[in-house]
C-alpha positions, 0 to 999 in steps of 0.5 A: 183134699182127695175125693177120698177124704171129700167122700170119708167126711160126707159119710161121716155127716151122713152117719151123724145125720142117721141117714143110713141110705146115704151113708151106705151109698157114700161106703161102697164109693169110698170103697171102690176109690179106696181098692183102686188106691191100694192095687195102685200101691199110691194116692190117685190122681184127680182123673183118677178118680173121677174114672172111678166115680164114673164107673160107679154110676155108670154101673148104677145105670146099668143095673137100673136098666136091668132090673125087672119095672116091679123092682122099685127097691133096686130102681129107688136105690140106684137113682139114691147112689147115682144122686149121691155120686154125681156130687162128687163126679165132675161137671159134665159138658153139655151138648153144646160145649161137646159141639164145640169141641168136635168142631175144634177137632174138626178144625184142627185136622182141616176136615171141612166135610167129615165123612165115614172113612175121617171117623177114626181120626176125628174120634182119636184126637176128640175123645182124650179132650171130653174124657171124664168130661161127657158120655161117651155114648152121646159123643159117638153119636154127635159125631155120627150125626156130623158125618155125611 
């Protein structure tokens, strides 16, 4: 089942429920998965999808970061949306399994004291692995941590 069709019958629930918030939240990802379907002109892939939700709650975030502090509607609003969409986005990595995954990286191009200049190198082969998967953010600054 595509997280069309996931996102479709939970806001049908919603609806039936009378849950106006959700089924509104629940409205705009449908439709931003579904404007990305008809650009592709094809169903989408699962990674796909799940960039897509990203991006919704990730702009969620970032307009709660914008709203002015007495702005508690617009605040409320998007922590109901990022609440909702997170249902349906994949599981995130935690710090530890992210650790893991840079020391695998690390492992794999024989780097033993990473250093500034391996940067590039380090981000190129990590980031394709953690895509979707953990912040982008949090990576960058965990594998700045590593650096010497």
């Amino acid at each position: 089942m595509s997280k069309i069709e996931e996102v479709r019958t939970a806001m049908y629930a919603a609806m039936k429920a009378k849950d106006k918030e959700r089924k509104d939240a629940l409205s705009m990802l449908l439709g931003a998965l579904k404007a990305k379907a008809i650009d592709k002109r094809e169903d989408l892939t699962e990674a796909e999808e799940n960039s897509i939700i990203a991006k919704e709650i990730k702009q969620c975030k970032d307009t709660m970061e914008m709203s002015p502090a007495d702005r508690t509607d617009i605040i409320d609003q998007c922590k109901l949306r990022i609440a909702v969409y997170e249902e349906f986005a994949p599981k995130q990595m935690s710090e530890d399994e992210i650790k893991a995954t840079i020391q695998s990286v690390l492992d794999e191009l024989g780097i033993t004291e990473p250093t500034g200049k391996d940067r590039g190198k380090i981000m190129k082969d990590l980031m394709p692995k953690v895509k979707g998967k953990a912040d982008g953010k949090l990576v960058n600054q965990m594998v700045a941590s590593m650096l010497k």
